[in-house]
N, C-alpha and C positions, 0 to 999 in steps of 0.2 A: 458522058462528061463533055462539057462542050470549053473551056481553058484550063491552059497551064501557065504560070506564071515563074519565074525566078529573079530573086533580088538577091543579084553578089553582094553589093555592098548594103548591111541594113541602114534602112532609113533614106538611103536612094530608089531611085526610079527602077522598075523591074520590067521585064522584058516579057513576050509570051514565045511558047517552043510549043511543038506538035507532039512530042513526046520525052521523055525524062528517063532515066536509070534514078530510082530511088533507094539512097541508103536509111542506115539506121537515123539520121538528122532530119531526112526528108530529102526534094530534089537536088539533084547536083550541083553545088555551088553555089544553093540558096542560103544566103546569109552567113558564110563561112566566113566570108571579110566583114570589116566597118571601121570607121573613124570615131578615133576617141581625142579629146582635148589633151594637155598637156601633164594633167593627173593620171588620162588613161582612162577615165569615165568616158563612155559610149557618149557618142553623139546622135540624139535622136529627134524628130519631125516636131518633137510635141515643142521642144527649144527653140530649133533652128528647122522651119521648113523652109529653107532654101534646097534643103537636103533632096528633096520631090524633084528639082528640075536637073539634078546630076544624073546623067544616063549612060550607067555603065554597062557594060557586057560582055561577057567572057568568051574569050575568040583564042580556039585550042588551048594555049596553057599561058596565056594574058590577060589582062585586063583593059579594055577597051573604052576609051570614051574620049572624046571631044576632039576625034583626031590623034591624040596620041595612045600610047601603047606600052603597056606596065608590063614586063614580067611577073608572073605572080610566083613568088619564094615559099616554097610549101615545109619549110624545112629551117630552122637554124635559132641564132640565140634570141630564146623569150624576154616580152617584156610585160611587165604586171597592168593587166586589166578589169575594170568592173563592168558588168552589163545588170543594172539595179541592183540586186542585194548578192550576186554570185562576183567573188573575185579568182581571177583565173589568168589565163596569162596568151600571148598573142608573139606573133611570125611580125616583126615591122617589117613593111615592104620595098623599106630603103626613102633616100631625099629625093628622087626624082617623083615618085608618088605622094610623096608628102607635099612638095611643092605645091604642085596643081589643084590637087584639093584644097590648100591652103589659102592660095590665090583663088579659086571658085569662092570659098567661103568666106574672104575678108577676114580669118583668123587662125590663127595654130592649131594644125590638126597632124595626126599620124594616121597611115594607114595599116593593118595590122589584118593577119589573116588567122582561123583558128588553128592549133599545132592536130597535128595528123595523130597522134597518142593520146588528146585531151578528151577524157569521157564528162558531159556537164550531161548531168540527168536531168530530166522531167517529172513533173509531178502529176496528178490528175488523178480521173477514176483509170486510166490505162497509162500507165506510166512508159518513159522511152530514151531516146537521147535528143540532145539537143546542139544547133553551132549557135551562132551569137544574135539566134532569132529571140526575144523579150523570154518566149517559156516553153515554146514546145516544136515539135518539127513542121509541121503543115496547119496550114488555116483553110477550112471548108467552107464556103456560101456557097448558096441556089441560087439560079435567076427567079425564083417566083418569089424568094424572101426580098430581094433588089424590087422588084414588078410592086409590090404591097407596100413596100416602104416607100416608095415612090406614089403609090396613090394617094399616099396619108398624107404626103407630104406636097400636090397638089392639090388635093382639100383645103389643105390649111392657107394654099398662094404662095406657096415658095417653089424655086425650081427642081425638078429632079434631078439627082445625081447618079454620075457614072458608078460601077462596081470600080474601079481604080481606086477609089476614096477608101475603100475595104481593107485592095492589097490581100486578096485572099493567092494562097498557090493553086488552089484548086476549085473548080466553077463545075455545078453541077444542073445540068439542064434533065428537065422533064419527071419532074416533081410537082406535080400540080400546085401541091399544100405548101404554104410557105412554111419557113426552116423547120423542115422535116428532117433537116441536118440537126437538130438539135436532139431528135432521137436515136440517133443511128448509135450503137456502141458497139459493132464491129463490120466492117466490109471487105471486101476485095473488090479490089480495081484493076485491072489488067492480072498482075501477079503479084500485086501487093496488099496485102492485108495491113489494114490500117485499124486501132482502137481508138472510141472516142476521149479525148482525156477533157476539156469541161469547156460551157459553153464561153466564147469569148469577150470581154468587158472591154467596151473601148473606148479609148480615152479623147482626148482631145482631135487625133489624125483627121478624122475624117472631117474635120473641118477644112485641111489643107487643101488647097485647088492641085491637084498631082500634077499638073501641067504647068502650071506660072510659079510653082513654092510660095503659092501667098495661101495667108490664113480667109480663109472666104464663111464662117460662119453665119447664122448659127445649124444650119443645116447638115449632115442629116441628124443630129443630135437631140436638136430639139424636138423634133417628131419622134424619134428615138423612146424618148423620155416619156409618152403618155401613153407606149406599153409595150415598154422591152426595159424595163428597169431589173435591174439586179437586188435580189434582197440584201445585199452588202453594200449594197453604191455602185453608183454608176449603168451604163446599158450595157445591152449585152447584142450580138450580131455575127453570128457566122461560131464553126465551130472548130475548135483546137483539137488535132488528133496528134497519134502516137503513130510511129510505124513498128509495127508487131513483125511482118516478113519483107525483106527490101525484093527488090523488084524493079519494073520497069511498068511505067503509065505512057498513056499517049491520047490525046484526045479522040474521041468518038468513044474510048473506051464504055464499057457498059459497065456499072455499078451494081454488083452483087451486097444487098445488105444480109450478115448473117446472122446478126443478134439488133433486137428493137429495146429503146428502154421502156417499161413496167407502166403502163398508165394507172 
């Protein structure tokens, strides 16, 4: 395994670490927070990619970013939130947090963390829990699925793109074949057993520049589209797992696969 990735807040800029404590959601503090509008609807890249050049990061029991310094409130009275079709409910992190991200984004936003007692399931062929990631705990690519989809897409004369555009948690090197991640339906990683739960459909993000929050289309999508298409819509790129045993990951880790799916 050659990264790790964590994003506090979803839909912001994520960070990489050398190593992680994984729970039942996935890495520590990945996507446990996010900013919702004034209904409480999530705020997500596909709306507002300004959301990419916000870079947060969790410093002891804070939230870090742009010089200042949030305490993060793990605890106290909820308020009602949606993340697409689940309604559930959220930690607000008070007005000095709201402020800031408010003024970042030129409009009313909360910041809100997931409550420590809230179970939001996952679905898949390996089902699990989840915090206020879109569906599942951790997102899996390979560099040789990045490697290919990148040749295709200087074939075609357009530029290659970074793995950032992904936003996967997890980067797996030395895999020759490309997304060989798309077979894997059970592994251990250091000491965490992870199940595949389905391959992942992506939507508009990776058009986002994760560096500037501009939409930089039409790439990698468009190359995407002439053979990673979904038979339901849409592409598909990188794969969604479940955590079956928590544990602790750390890069160089080596990737035991224990079950293949069925050719």
């Amino acid at each position: 395994m050659s990264g790790l990735h964590v994003y506090p807040v979803k839909g912001c800029a994520g960070y990489a670490v050398t190593s992680s404590p994984v729970g039942p959601t996935g890495l520590r503090g990945d996507r446990m927070m996010m900013l919702v509008d004034d209904e409480g609807v999530f705020l997500s890249q596909r709306k507002v990619p300004e959301l990419a050049a916000l870079r947060p990061s969790l410093v002891d029991s804070s939230l870090v970013i742009g010089g200042e310094s949030f305490p993060v409130v793990v605890d106290g009275p909820r308020v009602p939130v949606v993340v697409h079709k689940w309604q559930g409910t959220g930690i607000d992190q008070g007005e000095a947090a709201a402020a800031y991200f408010s003024d970042a984004l030129g409009r009313s936003v909360r910041l809100v963390r997931m409550p420590p007692d809230v179970r939001r399931e996952s679905g898949g062929h390996t089902s699990g829990l989840v915090g206020y990631a879109d569906a599942h705990a951790l997102l899996v690519l390979s560099l040789s699925s990045l490697d290919a989809l990148n040749e295709r897409i200087l074939e075609r004369g357009g530029a290659p793109v970074p793995m950032n555009r992904f936003r996967p948690n997890v980067v797996v090197s030395g895999w020759p074949e490309p997304h060989t991640e798309d077979r894997v339906r059970r592994a251990v990683v250091g000491d965490v057993e992870l199940g595949y739960a389905k391959d992942c459909v992506r939507c508009v993000v990776p058009m986002v520049d994760q560096e500037t929050g501009r939409r930089d289309g039409p790439e990698p999508t468009r190359t995407l589209a002439t053979y990673r298409r979904d038979p339901d819509g849409g592409v598909t790129f990188g794969m969604k797992a479940a955590v079956v045993s928590p544990g602790t990951i750390a890069v160089g880790d080596k990737i035991d696969v224990l079950e293949w799916a069925e050719v």
